[in-house]
N, C-alpha and C positions, 0 to 999 in steps of 0.2 A: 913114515907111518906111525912108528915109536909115539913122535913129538906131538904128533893130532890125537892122536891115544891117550897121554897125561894132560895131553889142553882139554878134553873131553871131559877124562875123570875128575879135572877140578874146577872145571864150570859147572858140574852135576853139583860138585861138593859145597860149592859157594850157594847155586839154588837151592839145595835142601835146608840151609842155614838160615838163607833168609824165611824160606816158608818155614822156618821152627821157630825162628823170630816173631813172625808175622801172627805164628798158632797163639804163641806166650804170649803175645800181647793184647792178642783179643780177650783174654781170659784175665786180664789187669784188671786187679778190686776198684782201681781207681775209675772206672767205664761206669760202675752202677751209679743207678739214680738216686737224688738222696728221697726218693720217691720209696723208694725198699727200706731204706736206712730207717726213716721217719715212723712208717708199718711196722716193722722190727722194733723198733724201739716205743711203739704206741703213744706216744706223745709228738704235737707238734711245739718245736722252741719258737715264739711269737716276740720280736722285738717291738717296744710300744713305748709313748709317754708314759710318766706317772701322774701328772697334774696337769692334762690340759683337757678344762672343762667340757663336756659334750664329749671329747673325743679320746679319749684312755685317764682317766683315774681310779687311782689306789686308794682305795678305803679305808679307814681305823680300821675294818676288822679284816683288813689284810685283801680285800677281794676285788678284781679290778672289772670298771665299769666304762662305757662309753662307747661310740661309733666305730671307732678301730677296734677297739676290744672285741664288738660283735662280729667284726670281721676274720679276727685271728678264729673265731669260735665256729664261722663258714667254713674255713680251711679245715679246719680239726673232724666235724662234722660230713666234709665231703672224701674227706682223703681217711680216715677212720674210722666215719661211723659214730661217732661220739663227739660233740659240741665240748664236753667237758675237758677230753684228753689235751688240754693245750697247758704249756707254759710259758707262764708273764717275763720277758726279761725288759726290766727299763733302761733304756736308752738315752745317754746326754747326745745334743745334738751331733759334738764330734767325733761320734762315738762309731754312729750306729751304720756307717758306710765298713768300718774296720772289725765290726760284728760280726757283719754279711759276711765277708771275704773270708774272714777264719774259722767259719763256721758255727760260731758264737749260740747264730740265730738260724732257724731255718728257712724266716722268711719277714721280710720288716715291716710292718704295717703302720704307722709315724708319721705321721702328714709331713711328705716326703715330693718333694717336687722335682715332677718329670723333668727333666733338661736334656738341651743335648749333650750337652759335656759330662755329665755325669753319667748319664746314658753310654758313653762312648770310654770312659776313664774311671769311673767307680766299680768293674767288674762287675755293675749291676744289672739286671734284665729288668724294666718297669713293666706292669701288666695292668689289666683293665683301669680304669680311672672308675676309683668311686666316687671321688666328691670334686666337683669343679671350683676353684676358688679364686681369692684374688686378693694381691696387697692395699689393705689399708690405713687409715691413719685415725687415732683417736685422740680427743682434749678434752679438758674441763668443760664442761658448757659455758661457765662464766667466763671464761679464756675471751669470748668472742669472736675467734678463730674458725671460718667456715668454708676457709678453701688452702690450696697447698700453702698457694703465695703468703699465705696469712703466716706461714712459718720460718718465712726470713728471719735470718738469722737465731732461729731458736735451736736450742738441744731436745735430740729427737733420740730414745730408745730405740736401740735396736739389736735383735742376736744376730752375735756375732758370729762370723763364718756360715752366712747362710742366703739363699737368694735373696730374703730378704734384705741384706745388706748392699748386695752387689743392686739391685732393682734400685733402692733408696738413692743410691751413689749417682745410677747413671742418669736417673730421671730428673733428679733437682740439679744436676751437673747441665743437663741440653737445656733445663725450664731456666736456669740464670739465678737460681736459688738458693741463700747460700746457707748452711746450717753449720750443725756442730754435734756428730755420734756420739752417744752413749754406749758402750757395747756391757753387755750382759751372754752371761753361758747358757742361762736358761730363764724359761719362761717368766717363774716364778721371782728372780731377781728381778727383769725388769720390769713385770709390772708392781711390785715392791718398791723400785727407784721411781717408776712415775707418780705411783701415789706419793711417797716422801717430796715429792716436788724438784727430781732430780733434773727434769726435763719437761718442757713445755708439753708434748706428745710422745706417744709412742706407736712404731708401725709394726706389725703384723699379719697375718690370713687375715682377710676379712670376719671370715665366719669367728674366730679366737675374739679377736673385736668384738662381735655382737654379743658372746658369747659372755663377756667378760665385763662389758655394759650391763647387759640384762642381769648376772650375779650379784653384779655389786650393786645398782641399784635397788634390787629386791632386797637387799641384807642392809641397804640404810647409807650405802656411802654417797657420794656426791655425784650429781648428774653429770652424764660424761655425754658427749657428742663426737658421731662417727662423720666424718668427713666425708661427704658424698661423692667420693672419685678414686676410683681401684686401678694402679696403675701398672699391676702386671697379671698374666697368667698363671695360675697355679693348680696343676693339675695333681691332683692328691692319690693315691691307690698302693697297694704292693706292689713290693719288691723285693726279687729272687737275685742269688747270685748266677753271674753269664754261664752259659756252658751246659746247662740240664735242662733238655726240651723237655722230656717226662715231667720232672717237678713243675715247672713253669706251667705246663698244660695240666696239671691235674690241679693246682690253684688258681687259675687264670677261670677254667669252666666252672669252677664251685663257685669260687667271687660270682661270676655271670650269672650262675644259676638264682642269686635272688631277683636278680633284674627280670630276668624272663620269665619268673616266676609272678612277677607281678604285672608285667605284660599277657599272660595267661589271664590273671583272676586270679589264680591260685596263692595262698596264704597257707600261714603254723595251723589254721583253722580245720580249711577245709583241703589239703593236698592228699589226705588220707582218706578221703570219698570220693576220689573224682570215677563217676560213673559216664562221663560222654563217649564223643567214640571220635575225635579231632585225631589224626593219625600225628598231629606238629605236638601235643600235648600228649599223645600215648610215646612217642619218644623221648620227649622231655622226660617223663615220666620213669622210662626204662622199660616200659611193657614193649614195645617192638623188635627196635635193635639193639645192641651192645652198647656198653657203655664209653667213656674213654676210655682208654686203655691206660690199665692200672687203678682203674677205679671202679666201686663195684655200683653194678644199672643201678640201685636206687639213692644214688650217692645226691643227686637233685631233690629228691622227696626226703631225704638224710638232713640236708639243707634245711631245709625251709619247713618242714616241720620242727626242726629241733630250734632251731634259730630264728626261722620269720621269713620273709619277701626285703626287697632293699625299702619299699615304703613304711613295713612295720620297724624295721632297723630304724631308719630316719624319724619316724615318730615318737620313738619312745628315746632316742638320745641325742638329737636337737633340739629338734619342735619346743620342748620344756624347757631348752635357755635360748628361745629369742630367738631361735633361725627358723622361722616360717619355709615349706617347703614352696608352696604358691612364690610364682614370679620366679623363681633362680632356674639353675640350667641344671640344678640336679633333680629333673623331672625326666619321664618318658619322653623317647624320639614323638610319638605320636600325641606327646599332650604339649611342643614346643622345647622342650630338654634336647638334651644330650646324650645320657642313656640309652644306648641302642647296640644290642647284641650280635652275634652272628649267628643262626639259628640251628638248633640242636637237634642235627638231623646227620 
């Protein structure tokens, strides 16, 4: 009886250990979201280019502009209340996966390409896709060069360590194509080497390409010609580090929120009048039910009056160098795009 009596007493004792275990570790700082941290700290850390046109540049007078940039400013906007509370950290390409993970950055915005491998080994979580894109190839116009084969044997620009590289390799490898890489760390080197005539062509995003066509011709340099054949996927948008469904979901529904914003109707214009009575738009809205959680109801009208709809984003920092919205797949589901939300309800 003795001996079932001390087996009692210290299987109770080992149970209360573990539940005092189990108390301490619910209560671990390391559980919060950086969803409180970010609040706390009233600022969001936005990692970004500094020099790619259209899409995050740094200005002489210190202030940065372009399609990602407005996007860091949704984030800032939906999770704070303020568009302005963000800061710019720029990003070399090899950088910006080791940002994410040490907490550098609170969230990357970088024309950054979904993958699965990275998706699965980068510790990253990707979220809504903003911009659809695709690898191209650009050359001199006088080159005469208007399709890939026409690149036999030529030296081709390209950044290094990036799909763009791995895409270049495997596609001219199956087409029987043989080149010769230029590699460059950043944008700006290589199209510097390709103007210098370092290499017949250089590959990149598509949209970088037009972007960078339409500049340079407008500023007086030599006609360039884009190769009409895009040979991979690129799907562009933020990215969170793995592990924080709160932060993920409170940047994930603001991103959305200009989409369905402009599947509304609704714009920076007129979201601050809406007098209907659409019960899908009084939700959006925040007038019915709650908002996400952690975020406060008018965090969508925070959006998009401070910042715009995804079509006034696009208008005012593409459209001016050369990427027409018409025809691409960064349109609405219902206008033929890609674009299409889950509904905020």
């Amino acid at each position: 009886m003795l001996k079932n009596k001390k087996l009692i007493t210290l299987l109770c004792a080992t149970f209360a250990l573990v539940l005092f275990a189990v108390a301490c570790g619910s209560d671990d700082s390391d559980d919060a979201s950086l969803l409180e941290e970010v609040q706390d700290r009233d600022s969001v850390r936005c990692g970004v280019r500094d020099a790619l046109a259209g899409f995050a540049v740094l200005g002489a007078d210190g202030s940065y502009s372009g399609f990602d940039v407005e996007f860091c400013r949704v984030v800032a906007a939906g999770v704070l209340g303020d568009a302005n509370k963000v800061e710019f950290i720029p990003l070399e390409t090899a950088d910006r996966f080791t940002a994410l993970q040490s907490g550098e950055v609170d969230v990357l915005i970088r024309n950054t390409t979904w993958t699965a491998t990275r998706d699965g080994q980068e510790g990253a979580n990707f979220l809504f896709t903003t911009f659809y894109d695709g690898q191209g190839f650009i050359v001199p116009a006088d080159s005469g060069i208007t399709s890939l084969e026409g690149l036999q044997d030529a030296t081709i620009c390209v950044a290094q360590g990036t799909t763009t590289e791995l895409n270049l390799n495997a596609v001219f490898s199956a087409r029987g194509i043989n080149f010769t890489p230029a590699f460059f760390d950043t944008n700006t080197a290589l199209q510097e080497a390709y103007e210098g005539g370092q290499c017949e062509s250089y590959t990149g995003d598509a949209s970088s390409l037009a972007t960078y066509k339409f500049t340079s011709e407008r500023d007086g340099g030599p006609a360039q010609y884009v190769i009409p054949e895009v040979i991979s996927k690129e799907p562009l948008g933020p990215v969170v580090a793995d592990g924080d469904t709160a932060w993920a979901q409170a940047v994930n529904w603001s991103i959305m929120a200009t989409v369905q914003a402009w599947e509304f109707g609704l714009n920076s214009g007129n979201i601050n009048s809406y007098s209907g009575d659409d019960p899908n738009v009084l939700n959006f809205l925040g007038a019915i039910d709650p908002s996400i959680e952690g975020l406060s109801t008018d965090f969508a009208v925070n959006v998009v009056s401070q910042v715009g709809n995804y079509q006034q984003i696009y208008a005012r920092t593409l459209e001016p160098l050369g990427l027409p919205m018409a025809g691409s797949a960064n349109r609405l589901w219902t206008d033929g795009g890609l674009l299409y939300t889950p509904p905020y309800r």
